[in-house]
C-alpha positions as CSV (number, residue, x, y, z in Angstrom):
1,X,83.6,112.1,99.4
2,X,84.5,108.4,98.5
3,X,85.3,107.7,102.6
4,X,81.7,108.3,103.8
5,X,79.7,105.0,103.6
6,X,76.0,104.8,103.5
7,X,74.1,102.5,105.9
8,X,71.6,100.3,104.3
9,X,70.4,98.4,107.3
10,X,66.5,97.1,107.7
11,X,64.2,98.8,110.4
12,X,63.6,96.0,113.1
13,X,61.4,98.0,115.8
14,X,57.2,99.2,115.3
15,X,56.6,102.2,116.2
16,X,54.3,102.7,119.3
17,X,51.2,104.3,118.9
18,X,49.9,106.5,121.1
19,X,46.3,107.9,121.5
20,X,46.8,110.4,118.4
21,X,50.4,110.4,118.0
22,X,53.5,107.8,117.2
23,X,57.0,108.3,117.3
24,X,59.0,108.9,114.8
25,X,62.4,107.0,116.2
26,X,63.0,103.5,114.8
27,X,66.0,101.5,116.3
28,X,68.3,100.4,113.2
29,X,71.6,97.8,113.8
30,X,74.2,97.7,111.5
31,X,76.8,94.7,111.4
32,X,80.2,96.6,111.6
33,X,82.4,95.2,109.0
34,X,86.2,94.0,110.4
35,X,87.7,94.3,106.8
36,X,86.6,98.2,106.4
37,X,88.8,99.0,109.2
38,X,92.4,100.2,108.3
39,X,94.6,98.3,110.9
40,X,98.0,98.9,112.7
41,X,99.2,96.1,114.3
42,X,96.0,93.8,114.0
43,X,95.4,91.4,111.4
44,X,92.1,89.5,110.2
45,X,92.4,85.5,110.5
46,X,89.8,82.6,108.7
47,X,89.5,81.1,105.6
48,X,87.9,82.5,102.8
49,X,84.1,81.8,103.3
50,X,84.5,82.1,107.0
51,X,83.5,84.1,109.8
52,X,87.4,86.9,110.2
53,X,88.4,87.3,113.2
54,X,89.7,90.4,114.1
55,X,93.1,89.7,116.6
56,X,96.7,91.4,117.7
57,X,99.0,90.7,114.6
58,X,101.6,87.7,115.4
59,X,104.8,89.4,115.7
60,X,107.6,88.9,112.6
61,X,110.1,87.0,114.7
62,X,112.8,87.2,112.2
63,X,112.5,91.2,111.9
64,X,116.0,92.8,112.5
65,X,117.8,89.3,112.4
66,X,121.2,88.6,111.7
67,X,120.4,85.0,110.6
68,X,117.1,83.4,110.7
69,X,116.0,80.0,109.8
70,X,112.6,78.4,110.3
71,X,111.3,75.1,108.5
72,X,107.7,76.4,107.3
73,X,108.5,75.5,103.7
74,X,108.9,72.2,105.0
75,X,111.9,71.3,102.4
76,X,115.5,71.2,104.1
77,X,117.2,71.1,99.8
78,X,115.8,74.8,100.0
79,X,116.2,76.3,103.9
80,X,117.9,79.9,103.4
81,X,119.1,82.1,105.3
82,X,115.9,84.6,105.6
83,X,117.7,87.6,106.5
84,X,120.4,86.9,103.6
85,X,123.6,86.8,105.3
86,X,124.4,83.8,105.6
87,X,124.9,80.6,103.4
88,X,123.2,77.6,104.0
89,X,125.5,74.9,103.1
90,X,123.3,72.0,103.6
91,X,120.6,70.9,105.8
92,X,118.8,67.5,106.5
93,X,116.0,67.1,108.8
94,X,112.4,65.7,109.0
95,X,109.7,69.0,108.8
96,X,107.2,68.3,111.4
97,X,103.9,70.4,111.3
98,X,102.0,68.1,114.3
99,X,104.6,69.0,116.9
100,X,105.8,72.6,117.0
101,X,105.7,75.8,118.9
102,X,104.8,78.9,116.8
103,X,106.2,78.1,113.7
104,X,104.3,76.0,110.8
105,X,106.6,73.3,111.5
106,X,109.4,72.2,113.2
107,X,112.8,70.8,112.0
108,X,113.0,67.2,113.4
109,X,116.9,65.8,114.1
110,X,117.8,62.0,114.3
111,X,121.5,62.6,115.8
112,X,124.9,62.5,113.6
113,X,122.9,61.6,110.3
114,X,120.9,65.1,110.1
115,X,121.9,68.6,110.8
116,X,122.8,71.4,109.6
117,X,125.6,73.9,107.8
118,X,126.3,77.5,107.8
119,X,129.3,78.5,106.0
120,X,131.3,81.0,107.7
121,X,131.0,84.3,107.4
122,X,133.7,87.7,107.3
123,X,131.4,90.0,108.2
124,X,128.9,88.1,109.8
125,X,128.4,88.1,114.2
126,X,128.2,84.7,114.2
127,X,131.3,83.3,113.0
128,X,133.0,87.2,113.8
129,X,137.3,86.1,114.5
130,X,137.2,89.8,116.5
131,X,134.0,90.1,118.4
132,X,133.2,93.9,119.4
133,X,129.6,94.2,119.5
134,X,126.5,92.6,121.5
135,X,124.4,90.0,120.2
136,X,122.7,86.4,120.9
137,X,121.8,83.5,120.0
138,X,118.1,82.5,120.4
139,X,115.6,78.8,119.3
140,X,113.3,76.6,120.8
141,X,114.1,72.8,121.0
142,X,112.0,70.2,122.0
143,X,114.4,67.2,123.2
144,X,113.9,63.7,122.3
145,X,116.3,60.5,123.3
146,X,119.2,62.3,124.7
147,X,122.3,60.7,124.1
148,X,125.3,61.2,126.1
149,X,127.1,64.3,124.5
150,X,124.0,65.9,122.5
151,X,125.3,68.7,120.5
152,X,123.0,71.5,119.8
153,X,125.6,73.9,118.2
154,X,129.3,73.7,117.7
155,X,132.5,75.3,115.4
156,X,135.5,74.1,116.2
157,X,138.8,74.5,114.8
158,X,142.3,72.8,115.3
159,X,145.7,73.7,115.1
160,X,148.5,72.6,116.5
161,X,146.8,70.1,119.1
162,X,144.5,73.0,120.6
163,X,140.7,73.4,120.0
164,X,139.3,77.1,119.0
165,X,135.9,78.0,119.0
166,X,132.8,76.6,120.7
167,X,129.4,74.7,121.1
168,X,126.7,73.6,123.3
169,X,125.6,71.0,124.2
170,X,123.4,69.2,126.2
171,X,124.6,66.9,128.8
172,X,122.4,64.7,131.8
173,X,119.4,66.8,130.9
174,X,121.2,70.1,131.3
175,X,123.0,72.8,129.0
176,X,126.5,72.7,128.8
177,X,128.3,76.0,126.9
178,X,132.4,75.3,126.1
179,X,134.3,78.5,124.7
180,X,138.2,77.0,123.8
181,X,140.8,79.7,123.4
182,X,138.3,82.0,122.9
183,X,139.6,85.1,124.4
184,X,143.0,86.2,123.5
185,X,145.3,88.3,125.9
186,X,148.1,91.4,125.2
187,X,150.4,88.3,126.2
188,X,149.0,86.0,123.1
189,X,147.9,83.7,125.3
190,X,144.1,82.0,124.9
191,X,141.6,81.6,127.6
192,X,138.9,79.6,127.8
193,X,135.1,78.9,129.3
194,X,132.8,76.7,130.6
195,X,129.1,77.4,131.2
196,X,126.7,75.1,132.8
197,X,123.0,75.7,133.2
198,X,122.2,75.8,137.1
199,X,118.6,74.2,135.8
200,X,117.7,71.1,133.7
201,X,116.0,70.7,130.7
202,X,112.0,70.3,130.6
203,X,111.0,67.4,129.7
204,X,108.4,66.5,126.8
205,X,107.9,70.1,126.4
206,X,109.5,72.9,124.3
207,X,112.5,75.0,126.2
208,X,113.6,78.3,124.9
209,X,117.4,78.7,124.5
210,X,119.1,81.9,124.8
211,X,122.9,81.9,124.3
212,X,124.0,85.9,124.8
213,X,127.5,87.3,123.7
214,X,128.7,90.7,125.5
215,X,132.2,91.4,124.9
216,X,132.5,95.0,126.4
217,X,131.6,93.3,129.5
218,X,134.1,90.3,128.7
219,X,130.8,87.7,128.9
220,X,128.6,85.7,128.0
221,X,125.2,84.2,129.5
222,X,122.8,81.3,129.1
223,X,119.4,81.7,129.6
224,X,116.9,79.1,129.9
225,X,113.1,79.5,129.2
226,X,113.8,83.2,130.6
227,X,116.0,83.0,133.2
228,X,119.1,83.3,133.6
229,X,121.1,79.6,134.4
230,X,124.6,80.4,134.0
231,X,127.0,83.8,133.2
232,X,130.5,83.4,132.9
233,X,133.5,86.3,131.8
234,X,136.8,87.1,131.8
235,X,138.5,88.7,135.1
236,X,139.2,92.0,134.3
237,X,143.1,91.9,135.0
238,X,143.0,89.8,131.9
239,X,144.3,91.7,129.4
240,X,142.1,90.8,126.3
241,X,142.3,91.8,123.0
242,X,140.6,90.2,120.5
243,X,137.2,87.7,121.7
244,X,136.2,85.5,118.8
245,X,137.3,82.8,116.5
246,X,140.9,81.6,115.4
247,X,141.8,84.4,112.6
248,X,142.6,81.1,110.2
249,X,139.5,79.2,111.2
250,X,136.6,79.4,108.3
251,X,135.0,76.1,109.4
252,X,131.0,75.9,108.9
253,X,128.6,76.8,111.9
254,X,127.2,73.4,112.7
255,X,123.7,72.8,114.2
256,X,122.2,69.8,115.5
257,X,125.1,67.8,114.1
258,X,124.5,64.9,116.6
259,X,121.4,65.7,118.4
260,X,117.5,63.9,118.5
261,X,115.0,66.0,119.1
262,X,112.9,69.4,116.9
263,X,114.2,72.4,116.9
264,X,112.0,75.5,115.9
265,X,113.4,79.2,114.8
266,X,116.9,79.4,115.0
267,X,117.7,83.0,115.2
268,X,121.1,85.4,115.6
269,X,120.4,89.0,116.7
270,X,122.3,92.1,117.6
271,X,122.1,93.9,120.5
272,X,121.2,92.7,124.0
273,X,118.1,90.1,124.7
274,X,114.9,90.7,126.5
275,X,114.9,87.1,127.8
276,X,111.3,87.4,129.0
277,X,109.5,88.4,126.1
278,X,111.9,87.3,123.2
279,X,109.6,84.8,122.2
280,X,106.5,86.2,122.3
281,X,104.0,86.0,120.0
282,X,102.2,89.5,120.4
283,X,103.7,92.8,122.1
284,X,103.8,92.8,125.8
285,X,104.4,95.3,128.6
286,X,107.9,96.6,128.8
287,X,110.0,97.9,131.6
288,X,112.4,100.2,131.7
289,X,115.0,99.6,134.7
290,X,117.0,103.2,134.0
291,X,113.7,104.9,134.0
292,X,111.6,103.4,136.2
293,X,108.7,103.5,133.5
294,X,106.6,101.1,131.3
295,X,105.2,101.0,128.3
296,X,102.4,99.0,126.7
297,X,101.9,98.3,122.4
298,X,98.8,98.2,121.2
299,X,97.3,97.3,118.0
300,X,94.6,99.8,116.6
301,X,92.2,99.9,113.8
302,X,90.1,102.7,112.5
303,X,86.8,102.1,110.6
304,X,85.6,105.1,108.1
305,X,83.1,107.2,108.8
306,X,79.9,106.2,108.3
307,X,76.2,108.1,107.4
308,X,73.3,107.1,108.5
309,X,70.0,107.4,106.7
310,X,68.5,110.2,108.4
311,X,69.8,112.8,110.5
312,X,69.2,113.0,114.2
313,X,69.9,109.7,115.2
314,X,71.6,108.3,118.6
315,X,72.9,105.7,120.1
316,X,71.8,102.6,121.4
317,X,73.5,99.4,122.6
318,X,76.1,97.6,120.8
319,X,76.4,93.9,120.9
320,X,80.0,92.1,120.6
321,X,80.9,88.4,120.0
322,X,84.2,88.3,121.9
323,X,87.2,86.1,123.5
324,X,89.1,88.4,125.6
325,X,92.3,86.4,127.8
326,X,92.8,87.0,131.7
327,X,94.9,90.1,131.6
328,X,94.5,91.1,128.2
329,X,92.2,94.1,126.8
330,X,89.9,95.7,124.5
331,X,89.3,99.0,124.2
332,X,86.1,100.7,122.0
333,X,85.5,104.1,121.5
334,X,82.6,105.9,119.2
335,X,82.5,109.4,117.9
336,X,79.1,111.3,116.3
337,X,78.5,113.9,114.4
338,X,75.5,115.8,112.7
339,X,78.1,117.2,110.2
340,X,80.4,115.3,108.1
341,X,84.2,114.8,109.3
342,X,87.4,113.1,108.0
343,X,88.6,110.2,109.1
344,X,91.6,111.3,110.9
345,X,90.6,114.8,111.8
346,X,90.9,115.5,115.6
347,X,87.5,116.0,116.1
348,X,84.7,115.2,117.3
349,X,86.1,113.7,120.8
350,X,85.4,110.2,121.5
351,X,83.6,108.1,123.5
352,X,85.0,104.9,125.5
353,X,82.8,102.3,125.9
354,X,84.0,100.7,129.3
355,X,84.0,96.8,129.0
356,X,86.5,96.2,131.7
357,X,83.4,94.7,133.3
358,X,82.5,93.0,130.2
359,X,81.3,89.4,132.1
360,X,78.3,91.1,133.6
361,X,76.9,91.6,130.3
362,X,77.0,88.0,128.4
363,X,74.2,87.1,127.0
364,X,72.5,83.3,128.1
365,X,73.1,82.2,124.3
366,X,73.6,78.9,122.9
367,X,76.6,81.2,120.8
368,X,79.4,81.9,123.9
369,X,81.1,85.0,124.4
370,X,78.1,87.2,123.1
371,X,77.8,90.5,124.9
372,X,75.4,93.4,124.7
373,X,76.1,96.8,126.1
374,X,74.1,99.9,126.5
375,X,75.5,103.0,125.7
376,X,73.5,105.6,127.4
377,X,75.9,105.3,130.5
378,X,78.9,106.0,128.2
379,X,77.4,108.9,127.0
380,X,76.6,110.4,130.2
381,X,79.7,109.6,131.3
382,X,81.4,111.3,128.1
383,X,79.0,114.7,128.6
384,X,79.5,114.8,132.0
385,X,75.9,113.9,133.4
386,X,74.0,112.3,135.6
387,X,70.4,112.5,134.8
388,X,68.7,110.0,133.0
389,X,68.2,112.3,129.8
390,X,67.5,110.4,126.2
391,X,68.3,111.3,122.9
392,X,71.6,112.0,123.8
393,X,74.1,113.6,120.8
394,X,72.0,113.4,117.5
395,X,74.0,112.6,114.9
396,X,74.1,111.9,111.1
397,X,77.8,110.8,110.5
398,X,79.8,108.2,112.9
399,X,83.3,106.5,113.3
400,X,84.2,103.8,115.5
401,X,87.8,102.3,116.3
402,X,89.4,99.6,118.7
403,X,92.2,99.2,120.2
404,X,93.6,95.9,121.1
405,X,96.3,94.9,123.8
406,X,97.5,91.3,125.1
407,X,98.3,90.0,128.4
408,X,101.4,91.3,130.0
409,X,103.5,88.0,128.8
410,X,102.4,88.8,125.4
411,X,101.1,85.6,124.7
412,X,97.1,86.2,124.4
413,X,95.4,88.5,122.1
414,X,92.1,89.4,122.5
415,X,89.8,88.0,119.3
416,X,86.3,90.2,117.9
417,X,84.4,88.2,115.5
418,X,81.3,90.6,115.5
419,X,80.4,93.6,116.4
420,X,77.1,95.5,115.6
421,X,75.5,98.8,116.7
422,X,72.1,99.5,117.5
423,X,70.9,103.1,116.7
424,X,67.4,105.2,116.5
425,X,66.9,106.9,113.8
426,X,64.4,109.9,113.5
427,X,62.3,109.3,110.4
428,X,61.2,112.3,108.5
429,X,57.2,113.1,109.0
430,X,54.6,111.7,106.2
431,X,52.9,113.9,104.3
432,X,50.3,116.2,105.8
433,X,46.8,115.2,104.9
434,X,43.4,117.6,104.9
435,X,45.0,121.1,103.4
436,X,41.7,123.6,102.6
437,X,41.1,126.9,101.8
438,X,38.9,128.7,104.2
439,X,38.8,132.2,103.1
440,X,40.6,134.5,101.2
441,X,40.3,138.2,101.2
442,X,41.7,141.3,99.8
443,X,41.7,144.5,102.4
444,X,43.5,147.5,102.9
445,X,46.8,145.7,103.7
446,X,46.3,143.8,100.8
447,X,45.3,139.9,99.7
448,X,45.1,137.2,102.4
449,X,44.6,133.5,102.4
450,X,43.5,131.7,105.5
451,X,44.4,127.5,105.3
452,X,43.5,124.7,107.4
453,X,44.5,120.8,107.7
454,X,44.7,118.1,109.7
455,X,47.8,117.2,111.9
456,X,50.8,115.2,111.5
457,X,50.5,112.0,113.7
458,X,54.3,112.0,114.4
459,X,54.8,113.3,118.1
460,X,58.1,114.8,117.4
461,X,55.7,117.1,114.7
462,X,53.3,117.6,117.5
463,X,56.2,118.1,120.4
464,X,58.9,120.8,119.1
465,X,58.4,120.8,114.9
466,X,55.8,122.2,112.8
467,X,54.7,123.5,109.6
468,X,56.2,125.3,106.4
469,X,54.2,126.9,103.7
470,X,54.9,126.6,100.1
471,X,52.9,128.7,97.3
472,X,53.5,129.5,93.9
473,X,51.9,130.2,90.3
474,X,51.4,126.3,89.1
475,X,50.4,123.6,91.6
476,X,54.1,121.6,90.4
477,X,56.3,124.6,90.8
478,X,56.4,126.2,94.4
479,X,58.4,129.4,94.3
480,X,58.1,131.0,97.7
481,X,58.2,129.4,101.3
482,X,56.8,131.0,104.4
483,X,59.0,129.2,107.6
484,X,57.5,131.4,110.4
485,X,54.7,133.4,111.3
486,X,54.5,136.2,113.7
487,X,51.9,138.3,115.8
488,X,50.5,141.5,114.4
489,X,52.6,144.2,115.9
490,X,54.1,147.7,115.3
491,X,57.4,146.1,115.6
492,X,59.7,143.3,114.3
493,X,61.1,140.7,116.3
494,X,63.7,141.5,118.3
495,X,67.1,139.5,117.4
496,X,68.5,140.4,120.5
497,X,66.3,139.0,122.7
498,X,64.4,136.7,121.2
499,X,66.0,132.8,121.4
500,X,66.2,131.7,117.7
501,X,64.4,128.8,116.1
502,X,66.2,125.9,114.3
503,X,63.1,125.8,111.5
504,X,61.8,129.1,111.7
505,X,64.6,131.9,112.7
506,X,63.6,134.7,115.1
507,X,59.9,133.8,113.7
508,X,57.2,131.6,115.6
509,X,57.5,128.5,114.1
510,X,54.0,127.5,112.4
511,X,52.2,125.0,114.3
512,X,48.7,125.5,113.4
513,X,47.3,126.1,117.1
514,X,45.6,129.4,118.2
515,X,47.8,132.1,119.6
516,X,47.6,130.8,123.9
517,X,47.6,127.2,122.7
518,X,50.3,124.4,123.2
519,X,50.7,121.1,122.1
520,X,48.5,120.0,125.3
521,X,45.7,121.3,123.0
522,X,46.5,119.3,120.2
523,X,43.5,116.7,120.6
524,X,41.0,119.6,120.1
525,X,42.2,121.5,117.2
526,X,43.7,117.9,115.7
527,X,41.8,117.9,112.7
528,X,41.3,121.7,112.4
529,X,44.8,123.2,112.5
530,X,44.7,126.7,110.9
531,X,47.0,129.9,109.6
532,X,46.8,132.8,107.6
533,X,49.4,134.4,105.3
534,X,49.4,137.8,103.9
535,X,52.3,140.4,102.6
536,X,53.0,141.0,106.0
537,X,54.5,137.6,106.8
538,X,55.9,137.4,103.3
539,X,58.1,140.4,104.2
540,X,59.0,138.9,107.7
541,X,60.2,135.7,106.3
542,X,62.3,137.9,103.6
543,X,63.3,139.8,106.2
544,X,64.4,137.3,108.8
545,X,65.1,134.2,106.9
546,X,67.0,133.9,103.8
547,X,64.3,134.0,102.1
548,X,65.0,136.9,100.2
549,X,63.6,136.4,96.7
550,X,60.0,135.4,97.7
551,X,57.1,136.1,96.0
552,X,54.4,138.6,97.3
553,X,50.7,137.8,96.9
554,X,48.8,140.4,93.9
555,X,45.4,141.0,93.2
556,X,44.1,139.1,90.0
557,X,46.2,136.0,90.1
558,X,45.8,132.7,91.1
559,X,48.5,131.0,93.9
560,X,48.5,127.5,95.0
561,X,49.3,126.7,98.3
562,X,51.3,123.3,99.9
563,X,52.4,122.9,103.5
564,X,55.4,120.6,104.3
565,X,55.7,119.0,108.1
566,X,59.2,119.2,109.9
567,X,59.7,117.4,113.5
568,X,61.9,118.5,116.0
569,X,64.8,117.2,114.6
570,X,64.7,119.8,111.5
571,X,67.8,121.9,111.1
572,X,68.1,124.3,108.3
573,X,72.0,123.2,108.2
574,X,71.9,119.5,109.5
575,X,68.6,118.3,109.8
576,X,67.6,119.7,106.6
577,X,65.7,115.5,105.7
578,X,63.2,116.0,108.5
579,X,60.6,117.2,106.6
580,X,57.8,115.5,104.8
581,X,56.7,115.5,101.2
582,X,54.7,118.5,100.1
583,X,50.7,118.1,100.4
584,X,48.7,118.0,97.8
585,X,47.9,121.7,96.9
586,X,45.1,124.2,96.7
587,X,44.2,127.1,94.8
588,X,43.0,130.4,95.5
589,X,42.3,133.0,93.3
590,X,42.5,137.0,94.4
591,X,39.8,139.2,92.4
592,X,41.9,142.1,90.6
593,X,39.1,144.5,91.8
């Protein structure tokens, strides 16, 4: 099973003795790695060497364009076209990586001497002579010395003394949208359109651009850093139809052809703008006006499933090193198991980890944005109680994932750089010390043998586990195990009634106490614990257990005898590691008269 991972993490806790007893529970942390987790929609960031930071992926601005051009490559001889539609014919600018936006760099313009080229295009929206479906214009510009008629985008064509086509421009700090005999009529006459921006221009700052074409609506609108700042159309008694460039015009599509300033992400796309969140750098909150609903993206990753050393271990705290934006969210979730599980299987359920609230638990560290969480309120909350219990879900096997989501803009992402997970583990007993014969028998019922030794120190051994008895013909090879015992009686155990034991079955586990004595006893009979086994019990643990092949004890041969130690923790299915080494054995011999 190559997706479980083993965790090889150093104990960092003593055990606390007690007057006879210790625990067996050692608290264990293990540094969850980012780059096991397989991500949707979050990517790892840092250099190789450094710390990764886990964080919502930047979002492919040019995905589903119908031209793109950004200046990342920094080299205008060799700016393309990124979604391949269109030609670039030739470009001159200054790449600029100190001022920019989101981009790597920026395109820098010095007026009529730079700019740039796009040859036209048949089947392209951009230069389209017969415009029929939706689409816009979108880029970021950063103005510099603004001359008088600063032309951000133009194609123009003459013939016979008229103009055809458009551009934009910007003019006393404010956009300025021309459309010349742009719309044609049933009557073969052209109309034209003006657009100016109702707002001006930000100054020393960068100012998003949206220029959006909708001819089923006969329109077209500006927007300007999200909002609308000027809409224009057609009347509707106007009989258009055709909306586009002259049929005999295959001029190039001009940018910054007299213009000083940077420019950043020039983009065409179909379809209709979102004007507030076109620019975003992560996924933000959408709403739907028709439906009166919204919707939030998230970005997710999933970490395998994990083992831990032992069985029967539970969670702790967990400790994050986090930068989480106003507005923006993390969500954590956990699932345990004592058996193993797939990846992606439905179950086990989950378990959120709240840290809405996460400011009330920051650590006073020199390192900021270090947070420690206890999860014993998250596990209550997850089984539905309210009492203070412990050892809550034992486990051997767990999974964790995250789920990342930015501010409503979509312009934070939360950031982890660590996470780890504090957990107990229940450490199998030590080996039991003292075994002794003290007597051995042979009667009507047969041999007997009765053993005593000293008890486990472990108080989950003490509390809830016991003892299992090993014998066989050579002191290396034990062929029979005796799990329970069980009072001298005309009858078996009752299945039906009786509540069955984890270690031992429908059998008395062994603990080594008199019959009437508890674990409240254990100081007096700590170095004397004591039980007998004859064919009787034999049969009963053939019988009950699956034990079905044991070995009954004859006259005239010699056995030797081991005892194991299980805690509370010992499962016959999943906790199957909580039990100790064998002791070292002893022999007893049955006369064969």
């Amino acid at each position: 099973m190559g997706w479980i991972t083993n965790s090889k993490v150093s104990l960092v806790a003593l055990p606390a003795f007690v007057i006879l007893s210790f625990s067996s529970l050692f608290s264990e942390t293990k540094v969850l790695s980012l780059t096991d987790l397989q991500r949707n929609g979050l990517e790892l960031s840092g250099k190789n060497g450094e710390q990764k930071t886990l964080k919502l992926q930047t979002r492919d601005r040019s995905l589903g364009s119908d031209l793109y051009l950004n200046f990342d490559s920094g080299e205008p001889s060799i700016l393309k076209d990124i979604s391949g539609n269109y030609k670039v014919l030739s470009s001159s600018f200054l790449p600029d990586s100190e001022n920019v936006l989101h981009a790597k760099r920026s395109a820098r313009f010095s007026g009529k001497r730079t700019g740039i080229r796009i040859a036209h295009s048949n089947s392209g929206v951009l230069t389209s002579k017969d415009l029929t479906e939706e689409f816009f214009i979108a880029f970021s510009i950063f103005p510099g010395t603004v001359e008088k008629d600063a032309t951000l985008i133009s194609k123009l064509y003459e013939t016979s003394g008229n103009t055809f086509g458009w551009d934009l421009k910007i003019a006393d700090d404010k956009l300025k949208a021309g459309f010349y005999s742009f719309f044609e009529t049933e009557e073969k006459r052209f109309l034209s359109l003006q657009l100016v921006s109702n707002t001006t221009l930000k100054k020393n700052q960068w100012n998003r651009i949206i220029l959006h074409f909708n001819p089923s609506e006969r329109e077209i609108v500006l927007y300007l850093n999200g909002k609308e700042s000027a809409r224009g159309s057609i009347p509707a008694n106007k009989n258009l139809i055709r909306m586009g460039f002259h049929p005999e015009d295959t001029t190039s599509f001009r940018i910054a052809s007299s213009y000083y300033g940077w420019m950043e992400n020039f983009a065409v796309f179909r379809g209709k703008p979102n004007p507030n969140a076109e620019d975003v750098s992560f996924p933000g909150q959408d709403f739907d006006p028709d439906t009166h609903t919204t919707q939030s993206k998230f970005g997710t990753a999933l970490s395998p499933v994990y083992k831990s050393k032992y069985s029967s271990a539970f969670l702790e705290e967990i400790e994050l090193k986090a930068n989480i934006p106003k507005s923006s969210a993390i969500e954590l979730y956990f699932r345990v198991s004592p058996t193993v599980f797939h990846p992606t299987s439905e179950g086990p359920a989950w378990i959120a980890v709240d840290l809405r609230k996460l400011e009330s638990f920051k650590l006073d560290s020199m390192d900021p944005d270090v947070y420690r969480i206890s999860l014993k309120n998250s596990l209550r909350k997850f089984l539905g109680i309210t009492e203070n219990k412990e050892d809550l879900l034992p486990f051997r096997y767990y999974q964790w994932r995250i789920k990342f989501k930015s501010d409503p803009n979509g312009n934070l992402t939360p950031e982890l750089k660590n996470l780890t997970l504090t957990y107990r583990e229940t450490i199998p007993p030590v080996r039991p010390l003292g075994l002794k014969v003290v007597e051995n028998s042979i009667d009507d019922s047969g041999p007997s043998v009765c053993l005593t030794w000293k008890s486990n120190p472990e108080r989950e051994v003490i509390h809830g586990g016991g003892y299992f008895i090993h014998y066989g013909i050579h002191p290396d090879r034990m062929v029979g195990i005796i799990r329970g015992t069980y009072p001298l009686t005309n009858e078996a155990p009752n299945k039906k009634t009786r509540p069955k034991h984890p270690a031992s079955d429908y059998l008395d586990p062994i603990t080594g106490l008199p019959d009437g004595k508890s674990a409240n006893n254990i100081q007096e009979y700590y170095n004397k614990l004591n039980t007998c086994v004859d064919n009787r019990i034999i049969s009963l643990n053939a019988e009950i257990l699956l034990e079905k092949n044991q070995l009954f004890l004859k006259k005239g041969t010699t056995y030797y005898f081991r005892i194991s130690a299980f805690n509370k923790a010992y499962h016959f299915q999943t906790g199957k590691d909580q039990v100790s080494p064998l002791s070292d054995p002893v022999e007893v011999y049955f006369l064969s008269e």
